[in-house]
C-alpha positions as CSV (number, residue, x, y, z in Angstrom):
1,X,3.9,-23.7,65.7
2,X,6.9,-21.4,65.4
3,X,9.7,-24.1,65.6
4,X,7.8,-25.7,62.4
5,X,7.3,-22.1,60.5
6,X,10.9,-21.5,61.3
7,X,11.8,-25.2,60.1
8,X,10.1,-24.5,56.7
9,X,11.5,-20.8,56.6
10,X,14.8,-22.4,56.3
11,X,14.1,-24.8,53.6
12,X,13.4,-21.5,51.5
13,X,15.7,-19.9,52.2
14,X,18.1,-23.1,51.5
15,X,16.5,-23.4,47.8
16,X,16.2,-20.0,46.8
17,X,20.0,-18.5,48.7
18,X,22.0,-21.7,47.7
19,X,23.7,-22.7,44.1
20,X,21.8,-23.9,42.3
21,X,18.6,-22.0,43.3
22,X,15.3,-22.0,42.6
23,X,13.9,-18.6,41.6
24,X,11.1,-18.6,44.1
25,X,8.8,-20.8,45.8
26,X,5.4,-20.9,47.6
27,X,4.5,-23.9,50.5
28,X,1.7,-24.1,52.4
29,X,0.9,-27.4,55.1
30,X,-2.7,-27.5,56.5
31,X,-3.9,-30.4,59.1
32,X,-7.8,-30.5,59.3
33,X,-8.5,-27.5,61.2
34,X,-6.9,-25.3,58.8
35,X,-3.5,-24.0,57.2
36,X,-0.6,-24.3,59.6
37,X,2.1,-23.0,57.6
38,X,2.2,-20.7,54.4
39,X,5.0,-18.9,53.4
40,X,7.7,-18.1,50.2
41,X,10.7,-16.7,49.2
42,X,12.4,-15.6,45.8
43,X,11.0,-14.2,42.9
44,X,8.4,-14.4,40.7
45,X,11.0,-13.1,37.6
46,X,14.6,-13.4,37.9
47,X,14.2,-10.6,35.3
48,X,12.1,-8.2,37.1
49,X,12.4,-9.3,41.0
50,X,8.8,-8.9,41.6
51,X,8.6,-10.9,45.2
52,X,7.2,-14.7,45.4
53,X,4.3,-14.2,47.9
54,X,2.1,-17.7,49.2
55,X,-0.7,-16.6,46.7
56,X,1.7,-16.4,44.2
57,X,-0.1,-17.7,40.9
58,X,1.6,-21.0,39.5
59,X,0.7,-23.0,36.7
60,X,0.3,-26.5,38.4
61,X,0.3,-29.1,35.6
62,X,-0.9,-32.3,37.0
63,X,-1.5,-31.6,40.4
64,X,-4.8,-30.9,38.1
65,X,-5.8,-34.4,38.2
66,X,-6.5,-34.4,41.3
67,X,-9.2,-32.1,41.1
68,X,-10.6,-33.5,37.5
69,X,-10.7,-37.2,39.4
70,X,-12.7,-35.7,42.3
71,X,-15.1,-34.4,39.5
72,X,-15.5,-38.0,38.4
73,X,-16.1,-39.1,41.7
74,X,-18.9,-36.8,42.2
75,X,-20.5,-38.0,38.9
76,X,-20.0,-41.9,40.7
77,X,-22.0,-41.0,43.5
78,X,-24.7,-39.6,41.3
79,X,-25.0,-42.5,39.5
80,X,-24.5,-40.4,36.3
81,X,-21.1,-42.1,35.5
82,X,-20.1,-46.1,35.9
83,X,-16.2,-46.7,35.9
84,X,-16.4,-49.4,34.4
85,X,-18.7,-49.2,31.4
86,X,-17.2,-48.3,27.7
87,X,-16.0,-44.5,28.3
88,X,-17.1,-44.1,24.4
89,X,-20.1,-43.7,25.8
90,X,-19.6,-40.9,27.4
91,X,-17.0,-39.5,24.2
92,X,-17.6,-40.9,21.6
93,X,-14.2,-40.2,20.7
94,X,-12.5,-42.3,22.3
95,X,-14.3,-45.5,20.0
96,X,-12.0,-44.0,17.1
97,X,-8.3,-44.4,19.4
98,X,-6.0,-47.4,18.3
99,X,-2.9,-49.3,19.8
100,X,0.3,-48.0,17.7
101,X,2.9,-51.2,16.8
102,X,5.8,-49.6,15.9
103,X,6.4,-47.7,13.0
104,X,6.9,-49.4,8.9
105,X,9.8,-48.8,7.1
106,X,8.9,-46.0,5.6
107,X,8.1,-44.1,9.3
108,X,4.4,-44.5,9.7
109,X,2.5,-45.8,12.7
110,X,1.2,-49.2,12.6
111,X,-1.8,-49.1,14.3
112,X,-4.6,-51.9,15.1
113,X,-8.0,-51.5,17.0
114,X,-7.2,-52.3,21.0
115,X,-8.3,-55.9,22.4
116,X,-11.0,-54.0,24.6
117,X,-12.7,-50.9,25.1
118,X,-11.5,-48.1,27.4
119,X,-13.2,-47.4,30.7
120,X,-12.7,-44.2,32.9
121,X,-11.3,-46.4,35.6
122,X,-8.7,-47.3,33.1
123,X,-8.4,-43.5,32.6
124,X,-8.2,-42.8,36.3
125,X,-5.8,-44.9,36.9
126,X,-3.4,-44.4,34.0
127,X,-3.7,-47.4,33.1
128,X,-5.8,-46.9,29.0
129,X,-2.6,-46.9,27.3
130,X,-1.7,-43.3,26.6
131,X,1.7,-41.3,27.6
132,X,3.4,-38.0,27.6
133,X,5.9,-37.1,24.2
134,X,8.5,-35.8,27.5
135,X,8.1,-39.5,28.6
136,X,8.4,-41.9,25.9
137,X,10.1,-41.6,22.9
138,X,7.5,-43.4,20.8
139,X,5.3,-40.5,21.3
140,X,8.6,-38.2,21.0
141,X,8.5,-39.6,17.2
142,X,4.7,-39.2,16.5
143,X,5.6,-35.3,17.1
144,X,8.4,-35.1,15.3
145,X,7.9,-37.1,12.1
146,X,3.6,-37.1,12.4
147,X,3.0,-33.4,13.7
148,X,1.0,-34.7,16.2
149,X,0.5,-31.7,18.3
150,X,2.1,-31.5,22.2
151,X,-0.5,-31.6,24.5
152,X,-0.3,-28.1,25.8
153,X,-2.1,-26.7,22.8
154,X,-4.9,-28.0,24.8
155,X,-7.1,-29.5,21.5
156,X,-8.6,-32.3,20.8
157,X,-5.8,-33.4,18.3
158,X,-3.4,-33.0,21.3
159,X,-4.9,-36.1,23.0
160,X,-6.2,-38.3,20.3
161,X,-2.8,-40.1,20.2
162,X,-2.8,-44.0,19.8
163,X,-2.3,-46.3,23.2
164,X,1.3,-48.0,23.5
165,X,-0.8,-51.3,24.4
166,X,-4.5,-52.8,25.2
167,X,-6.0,-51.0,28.0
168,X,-5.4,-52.3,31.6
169,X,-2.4,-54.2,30.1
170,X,-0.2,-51.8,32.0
171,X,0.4,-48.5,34.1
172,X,1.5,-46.0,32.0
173,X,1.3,-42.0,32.5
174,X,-0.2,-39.4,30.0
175,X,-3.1,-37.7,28.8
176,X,-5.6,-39.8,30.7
177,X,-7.4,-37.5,32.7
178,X,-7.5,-35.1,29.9
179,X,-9.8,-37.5,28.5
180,X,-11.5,-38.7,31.9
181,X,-12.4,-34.6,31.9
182,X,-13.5,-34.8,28.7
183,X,-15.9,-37.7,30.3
184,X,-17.2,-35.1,32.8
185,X,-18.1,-32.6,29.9
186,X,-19.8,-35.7,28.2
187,X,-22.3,-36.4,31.2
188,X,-22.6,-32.7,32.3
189,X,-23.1,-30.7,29.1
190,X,-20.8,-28.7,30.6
191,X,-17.1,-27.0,30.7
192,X,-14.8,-29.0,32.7
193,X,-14.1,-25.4,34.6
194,X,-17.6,-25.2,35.6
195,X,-18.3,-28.4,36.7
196,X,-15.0,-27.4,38.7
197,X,-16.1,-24.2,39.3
198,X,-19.7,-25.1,40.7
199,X,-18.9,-28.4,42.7
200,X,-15.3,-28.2,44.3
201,X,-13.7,-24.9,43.9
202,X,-16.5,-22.5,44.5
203,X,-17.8,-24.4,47.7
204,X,-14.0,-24.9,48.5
205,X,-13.3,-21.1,48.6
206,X,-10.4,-21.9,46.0
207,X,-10.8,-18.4,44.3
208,X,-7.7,-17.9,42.8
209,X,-7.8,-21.8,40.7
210,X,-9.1,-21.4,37.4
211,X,-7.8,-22.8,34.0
212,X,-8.8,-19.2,32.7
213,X,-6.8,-16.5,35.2
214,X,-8.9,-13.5,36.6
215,X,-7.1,-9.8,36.0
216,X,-5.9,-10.4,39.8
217,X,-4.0,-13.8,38.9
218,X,-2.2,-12.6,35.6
219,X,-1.1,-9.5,38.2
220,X,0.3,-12.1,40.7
221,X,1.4,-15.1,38.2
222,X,5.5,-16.6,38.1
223,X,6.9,-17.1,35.3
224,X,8.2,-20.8,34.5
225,X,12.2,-20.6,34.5
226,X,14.0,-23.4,32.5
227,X,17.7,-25.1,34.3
228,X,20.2,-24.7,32.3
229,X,22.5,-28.3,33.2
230,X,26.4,-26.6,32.8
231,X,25.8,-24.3,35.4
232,X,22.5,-24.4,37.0
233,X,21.7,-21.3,36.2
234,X,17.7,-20.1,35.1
235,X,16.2,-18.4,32.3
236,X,12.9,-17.0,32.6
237,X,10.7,-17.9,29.6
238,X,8.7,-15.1,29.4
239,X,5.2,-15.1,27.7
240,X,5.2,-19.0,27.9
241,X,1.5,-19.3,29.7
242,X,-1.0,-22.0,29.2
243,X,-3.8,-21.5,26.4
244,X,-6.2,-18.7,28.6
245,X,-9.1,-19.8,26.1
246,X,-8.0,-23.5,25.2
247,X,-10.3,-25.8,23.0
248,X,-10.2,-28.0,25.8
249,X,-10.1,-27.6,29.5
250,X,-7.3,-30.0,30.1
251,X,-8.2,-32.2,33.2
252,X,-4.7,-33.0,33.5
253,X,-2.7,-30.2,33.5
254,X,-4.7,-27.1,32.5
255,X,-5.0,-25.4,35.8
256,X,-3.6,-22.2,37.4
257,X,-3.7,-21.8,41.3
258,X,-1.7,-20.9,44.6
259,X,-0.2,-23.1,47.3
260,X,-2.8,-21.5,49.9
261,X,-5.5,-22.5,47.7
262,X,-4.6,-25.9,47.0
263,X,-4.0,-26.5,50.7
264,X,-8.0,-26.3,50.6
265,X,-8.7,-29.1,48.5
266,X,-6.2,-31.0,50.6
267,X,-7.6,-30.4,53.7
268,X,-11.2,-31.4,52.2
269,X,-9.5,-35.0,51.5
270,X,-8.3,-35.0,55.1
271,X,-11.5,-34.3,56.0
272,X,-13.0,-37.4,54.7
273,X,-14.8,-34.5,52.0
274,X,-15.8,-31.8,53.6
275,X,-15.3,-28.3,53.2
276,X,-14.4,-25.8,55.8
277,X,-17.7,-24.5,56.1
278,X,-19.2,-27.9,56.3
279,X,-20.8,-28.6,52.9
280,X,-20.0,-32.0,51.9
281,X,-17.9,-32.3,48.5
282,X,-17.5,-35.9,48.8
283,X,-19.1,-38.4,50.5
284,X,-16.8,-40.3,53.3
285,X,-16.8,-44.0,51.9
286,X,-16.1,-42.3,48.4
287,X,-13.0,-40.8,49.8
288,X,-11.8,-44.4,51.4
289,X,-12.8,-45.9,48.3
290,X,-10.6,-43.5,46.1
291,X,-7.9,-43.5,48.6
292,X,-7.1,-47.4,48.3
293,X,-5.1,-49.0,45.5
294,X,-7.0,-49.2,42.5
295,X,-4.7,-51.1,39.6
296,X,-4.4,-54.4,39.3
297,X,-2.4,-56.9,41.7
298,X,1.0,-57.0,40.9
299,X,0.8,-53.6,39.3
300,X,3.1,-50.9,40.2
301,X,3.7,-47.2,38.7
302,X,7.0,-47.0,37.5
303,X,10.0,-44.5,36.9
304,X,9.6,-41.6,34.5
305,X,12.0,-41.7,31.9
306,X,12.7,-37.8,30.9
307,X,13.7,-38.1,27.3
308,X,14.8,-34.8,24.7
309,X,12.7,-32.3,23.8
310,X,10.2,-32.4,21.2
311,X,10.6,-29.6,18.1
312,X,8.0,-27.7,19.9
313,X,9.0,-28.1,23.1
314,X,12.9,-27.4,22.7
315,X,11.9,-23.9,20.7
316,X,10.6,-22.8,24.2
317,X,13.8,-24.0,26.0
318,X,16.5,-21.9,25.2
319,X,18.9,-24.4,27.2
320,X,21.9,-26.7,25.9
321,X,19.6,-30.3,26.5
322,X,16.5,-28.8,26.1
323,X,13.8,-31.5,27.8
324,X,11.0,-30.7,29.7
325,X,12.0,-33.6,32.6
326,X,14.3,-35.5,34.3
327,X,14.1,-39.4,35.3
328,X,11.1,-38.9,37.6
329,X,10.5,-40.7,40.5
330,X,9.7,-40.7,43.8
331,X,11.9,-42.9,47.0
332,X,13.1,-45.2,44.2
333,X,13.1,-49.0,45.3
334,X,9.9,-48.7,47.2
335,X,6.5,-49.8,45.6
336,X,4.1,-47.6,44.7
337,X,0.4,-47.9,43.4
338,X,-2.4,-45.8,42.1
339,X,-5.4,-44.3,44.0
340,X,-8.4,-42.4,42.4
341,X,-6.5,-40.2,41.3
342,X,-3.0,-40.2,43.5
343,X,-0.1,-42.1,43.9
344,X,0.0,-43.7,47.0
345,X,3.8,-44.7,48.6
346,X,3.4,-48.9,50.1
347,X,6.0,-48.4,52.8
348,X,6.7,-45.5,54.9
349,X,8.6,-43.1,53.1
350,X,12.6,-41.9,54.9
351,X,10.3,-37.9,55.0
352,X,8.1,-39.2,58.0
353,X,5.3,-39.4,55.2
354,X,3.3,-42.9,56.4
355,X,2.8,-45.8,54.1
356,X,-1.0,-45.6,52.7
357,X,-0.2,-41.9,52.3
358,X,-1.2,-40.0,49.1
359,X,0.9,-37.7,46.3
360,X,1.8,-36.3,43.0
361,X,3.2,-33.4,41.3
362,X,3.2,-31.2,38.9
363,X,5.5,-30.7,35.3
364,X,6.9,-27.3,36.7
365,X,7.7,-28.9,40.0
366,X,4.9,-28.7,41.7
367,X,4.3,-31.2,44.9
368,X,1.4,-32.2,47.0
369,X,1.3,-35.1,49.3
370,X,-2.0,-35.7,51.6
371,X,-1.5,-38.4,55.0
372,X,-4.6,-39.1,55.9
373,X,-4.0,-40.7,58.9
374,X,-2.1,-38.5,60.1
375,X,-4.5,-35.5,59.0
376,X,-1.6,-33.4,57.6
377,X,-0.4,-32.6,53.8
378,X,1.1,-30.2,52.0
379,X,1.9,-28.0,48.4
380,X,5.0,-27.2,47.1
381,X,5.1,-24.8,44.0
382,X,7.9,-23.4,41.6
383,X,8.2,-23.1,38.6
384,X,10.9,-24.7,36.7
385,X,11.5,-26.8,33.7
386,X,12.5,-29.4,33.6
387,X,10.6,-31.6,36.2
388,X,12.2,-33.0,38.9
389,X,14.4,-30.7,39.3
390,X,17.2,-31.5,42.3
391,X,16.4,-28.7,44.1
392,X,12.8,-28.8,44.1
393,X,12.6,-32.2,44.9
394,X,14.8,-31.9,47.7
395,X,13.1,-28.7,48.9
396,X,9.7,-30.5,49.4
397,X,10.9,-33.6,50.8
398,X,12.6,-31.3,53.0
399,X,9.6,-29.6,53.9
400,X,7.8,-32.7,54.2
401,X,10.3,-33.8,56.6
402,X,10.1,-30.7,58.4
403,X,6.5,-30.8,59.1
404,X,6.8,-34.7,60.7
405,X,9.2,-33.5,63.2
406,X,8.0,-30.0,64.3
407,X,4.4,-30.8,63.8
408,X,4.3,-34.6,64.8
409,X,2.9,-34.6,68.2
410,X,0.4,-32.1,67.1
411,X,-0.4,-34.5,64.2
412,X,-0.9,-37.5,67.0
413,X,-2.7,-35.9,69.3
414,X,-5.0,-34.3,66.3
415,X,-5.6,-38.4,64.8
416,X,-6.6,-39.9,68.1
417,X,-9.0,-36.9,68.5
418,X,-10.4,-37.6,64.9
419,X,-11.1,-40.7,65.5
420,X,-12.2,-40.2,69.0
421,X,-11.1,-43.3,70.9
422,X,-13.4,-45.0,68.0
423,X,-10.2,-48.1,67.9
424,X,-9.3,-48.9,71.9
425,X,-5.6,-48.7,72.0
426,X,-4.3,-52.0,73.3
427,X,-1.5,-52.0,75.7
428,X,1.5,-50.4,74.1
429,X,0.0,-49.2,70.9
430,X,2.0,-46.0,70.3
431,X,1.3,-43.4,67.4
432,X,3.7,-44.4,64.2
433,X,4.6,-41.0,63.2
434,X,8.2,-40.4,63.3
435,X,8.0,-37.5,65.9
436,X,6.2,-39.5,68.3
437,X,8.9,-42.4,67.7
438,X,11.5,-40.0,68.5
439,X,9.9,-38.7,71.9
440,X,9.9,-42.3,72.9
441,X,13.5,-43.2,71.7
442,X,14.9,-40.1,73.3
443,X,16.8,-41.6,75.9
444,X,18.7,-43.8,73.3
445,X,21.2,-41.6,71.3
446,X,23.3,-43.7,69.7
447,X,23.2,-42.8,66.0
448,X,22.8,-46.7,64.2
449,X,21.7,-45.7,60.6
450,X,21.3,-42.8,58.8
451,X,19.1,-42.2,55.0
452,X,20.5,-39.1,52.8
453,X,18.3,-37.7,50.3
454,X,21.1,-37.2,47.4
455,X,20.5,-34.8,44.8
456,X,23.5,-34.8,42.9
457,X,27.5,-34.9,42.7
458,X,29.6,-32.2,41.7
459,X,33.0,-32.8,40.3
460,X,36.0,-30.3,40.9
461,X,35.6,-29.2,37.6
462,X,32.0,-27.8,37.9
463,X,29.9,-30.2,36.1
464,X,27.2,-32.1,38.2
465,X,25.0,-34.9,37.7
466,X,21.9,-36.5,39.6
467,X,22.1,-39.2,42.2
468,X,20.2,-42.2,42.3
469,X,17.8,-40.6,45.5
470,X,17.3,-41.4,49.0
471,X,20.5,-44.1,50.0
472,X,20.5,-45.7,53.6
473,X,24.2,-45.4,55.1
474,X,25.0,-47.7,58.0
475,X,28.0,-48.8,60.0
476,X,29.3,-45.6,61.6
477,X,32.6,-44.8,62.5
478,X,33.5,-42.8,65.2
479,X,35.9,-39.6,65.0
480,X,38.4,-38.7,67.8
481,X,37.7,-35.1,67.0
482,X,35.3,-33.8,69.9
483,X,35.0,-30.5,67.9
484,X,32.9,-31.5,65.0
485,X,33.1,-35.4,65.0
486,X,32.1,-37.0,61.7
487,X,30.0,-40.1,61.8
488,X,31.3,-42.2,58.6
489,X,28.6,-44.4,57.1
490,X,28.8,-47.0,54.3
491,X,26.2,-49.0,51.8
492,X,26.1,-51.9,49.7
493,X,26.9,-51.3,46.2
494,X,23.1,-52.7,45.8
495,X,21.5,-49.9,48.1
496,X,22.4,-47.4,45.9
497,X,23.5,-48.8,42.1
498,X,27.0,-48.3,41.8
499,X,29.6,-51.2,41.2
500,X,31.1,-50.4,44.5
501,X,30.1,-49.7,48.3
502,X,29.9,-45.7,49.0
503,X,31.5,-44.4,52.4
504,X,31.0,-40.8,53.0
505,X,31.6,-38.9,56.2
506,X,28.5,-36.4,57.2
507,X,29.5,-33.5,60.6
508,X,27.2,-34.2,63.2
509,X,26.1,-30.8,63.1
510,X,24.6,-31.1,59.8
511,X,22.8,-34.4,60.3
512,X,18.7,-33.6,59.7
513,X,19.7,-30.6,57.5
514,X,20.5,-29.0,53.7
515,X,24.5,-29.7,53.7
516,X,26.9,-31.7,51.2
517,X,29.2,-34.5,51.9
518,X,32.0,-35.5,50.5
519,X,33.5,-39.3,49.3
520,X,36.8,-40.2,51.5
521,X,39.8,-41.3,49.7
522,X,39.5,-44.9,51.4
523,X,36.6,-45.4,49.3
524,X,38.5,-47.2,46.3
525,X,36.9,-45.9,43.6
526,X,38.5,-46.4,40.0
527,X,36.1,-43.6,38.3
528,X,33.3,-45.8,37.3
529,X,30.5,-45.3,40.4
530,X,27.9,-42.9,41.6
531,X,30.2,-40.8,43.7
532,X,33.8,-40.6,42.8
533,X,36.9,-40.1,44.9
534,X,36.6,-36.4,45.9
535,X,33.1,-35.7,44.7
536,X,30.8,-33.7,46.8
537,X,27.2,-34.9,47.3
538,X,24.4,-32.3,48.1
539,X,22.3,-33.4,50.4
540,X,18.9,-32.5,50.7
541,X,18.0,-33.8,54.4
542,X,19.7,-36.7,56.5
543,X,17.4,-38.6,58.6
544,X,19.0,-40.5,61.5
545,X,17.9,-43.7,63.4
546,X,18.4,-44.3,66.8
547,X,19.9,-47.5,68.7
């Protein structure tokens, strides 16, 4: 596996050597049989250059749910817990939450009891009515103007926020699985942490997760870093740490733990819920169950809208637009639904990553996807505010990426053995992994589309913005220069939002990795698109089809 670790090696090197950086970062990738990469680079403190290592101790934000779902789940099978009955039942609580309306004249909440009760599928699935105050500016308000408390102080008056709507009216993301771990503590009589503790991470060998860090984590934990937007520079915020004896163990966000740990839990989806040592943590048809689409047809999670800062928040941010994310979401344009408790992408993702597949992230920019049928996934984890942060992104998707072409026929040849010959192929029927297209189409070279992951544009000036995400380039143009002849591609203004089409010229060389491109002068631009006249574009990987 050495052309994958040195695949991955170079993505860390690429976000933690290039401008703008990331301070450090920890990946791990694991197929069923174990961990096949695990690495890092950076620092823990830009202040005090103590090393990232790949047990590195991260805060990972809501790559908790995850783990709080699969709690629920185990409750299902006991028959301790319907998903479908009134959650009140379970927290009593949750009877007491209203719908907000808007706000009177005179700036407070109208509220009115909700059309129907709340069920911990609704929770599960985002779909009760709550959000996040770094999401929607109605909540934004409530914290401003109402003192409702931002959900990191981890209390009960953190989550008992009205719903934007009637539950099951709509997807929308927040504190739901805060409350869906509250439902566990309901059933169990229990701390969410040792239900967690006793049935997942315990049998898992996941000893470094905890919402309470042992002396050995504090000694190994990063400190979050916040981007400042003129320059890209980082600013370590220390002492900012999650509540270490919280009111509430937070089911959706209150979790510390490493890449190599979470690489575990993973591989235990992969493995249709079994742990490495055999023990079974879920039962098989509860993992296919889960891992289906679970909202309503028609339904679709949507885009993230990263709005301002909170009071609270912004006194942690010492940055000039303090906010704790960006716009958030991921290959924009494609549909996406919800799993118990994942997002799952509907069409195969431009990373290799197969439709069906499951993923999420956490606020510091933390990643995670898990492909299932390709018995392969991976963790990403930094630590940076605000989320979705360009370089992040673009270093896991990267990494993602990575591991489909290096490990690919590994990951084909470990699938068919999985399912041991249990479907009989029928004449033709290849693997649909993108490595194993690419062995086939190897006698074909003739470059016919190519899909750039763009981060952002920088100006000549300095200044940078985002880009709209992964844009498909087609038509290529030839160069006469045999030395390092540039491939020139063009979209629709459509592909990728601008008023006009975007032409930009990509070296051969640099296809399939970290480089920048720049818009040509023919492009016509009159100041008012994505990419201007001039502008460079960072790319975070180029992915090339073959004709």
């Amino acid at each position: 596996m050495s052309d994958l670790t040195d695949a991955i090696d170079a993505v860390l090197d690429g976000v933690t050597g290039d401008v703008p950086r990331v301070p450090g970062v920890a990946a791990a990738v694991t197929d069923r049989d174990g961990t096949i990469y695990a690495g890092a680079r950076g620092v823990r403190n830009t202040g005090t250059g103590d090393a990232f290592e790949p047990d590195t101790v991260c805060a990972i934000f809501s790559t908790t749910k995850a783990i709080a779902g699969t709690a629920c789940l185990q409750l299902v099978e006991d028959g301790r817990l319907d998903l479908d009955a009134p959650a009140s039942e379970y927290v009593p609580r949750l009877a007491d939450v209203q719908v907000i309306d808007g706000f009177g004249d005179d700036g407070t909440p109208r509220l009115r009891p909700p059309k129907s009760e709340i069920t911990t599928r609704h929770l599960l699935t985002h779909t009760a009515g709550f959000t996040y105050d770094f999401f929607n500016e109605t909540y934004t308000r409530l914290a401003n103007e109402q003192d409702q408390p931002w959900v990191v102080d981890a209390s009960w008056k953190s989550i008992e926020t009205p719903l934007l709507f009637d539950p099951g009216e709509e997807w929308e993301y927040g504190t739901n699985i805060d409350w869906a771990g509250m439902v566990v503590e309901g059933i169990t009589g229990q701390r969410l942490g040792e239900v967690m503790q006793d049935r997942i991470l315990g049998p898992l060998g996941m000893n470094d997760t905890a919402f309470t860090m042992t002396p050995s984590m504090q000694a190994r934990q990063a400190t979050i870093h916040a981007r400042e937007d003129n320059d890209g520079s980082l600013i370590p915020l220390d002492g900012v740490t999650l509540p270490q004896e919280p009111e509430l163990h937070m089911g959706g966000h209150g979790l510390y733990g490493t890449a190599v740990d979470y690489v575990k839990f993973i591989r235990m989806w992969l493995n249709d819920g079994r742990s490495d040592d055999g023990e079974q943590i879920l039962r098989p048809d509860t993992v296919e169950m889960a891992s289906r689409n679970h909202l309503p047809t028609g339904m679709h999670i949507k885009m993230l809208p990263g709005v301002g800062a909170t009071t609270t928040a912004a006194s942690i941010l010492p940055v000039s637009k303090p906010r704790l994310s960006n716009d958030a979401e991921f290959f924009p344009g494609m549909p996406k639904t919800w799993a118990l408790t994942f997002m799952i992408n509907e069409e195969d993702a431009p990373t290799g990553r197969p439709a069906g597949a499951l993923a999420w992230a956490g606020l510091a920019n933390c990643y995670y996807w898990i492909d299932r049928q390709n018995g392969i996934g991976g963790y990403w984890a930094t630590q940076i505010f605000p989320f979705a942060d360009p370089t992040s992104v673009g270093g896991f998707l990267a990494m993602e990426t990575a591991t489909y072409e290096h490990a690919g026929s590994r990951v084909c040849r470990s699938s068919r053995a999985r399912r041991n010959e249990r479907e009989s192929p029928s004449p033709g029927r290849h693997c649909s992994s993108r490595r194993c297209r690419s062995d086939r189409e190897s006698g074909s070279r003739h470059i016919t589309s190519l899909t750039l992951l763009l981060l952002e544009v920088t100006s000549g000036g300095g200044g940078s913005r985002p880009c709209p995400g992964w844009v498909e380039l087609a038509r290529p143009q030839h160069s006469r220069d045999r030395r390092q002849p540039p491939f020139g591609f063009g979209t629709s203004a459509e592909r990728y939002g601008g008023p006009e089409p975007l032409d930009v010229s990509l070296p051969v060389a640099d296809v399939g990795r970290s480089t920048c491109v720049r818009a040509s002068e023919s492009d016509g631009n009159d100041g008012d698109e994505v990419v201007q006249t001039g502008e460079v574009v960072r790319v975070a990987r180029a992915q090339r089809q073959f004709g």
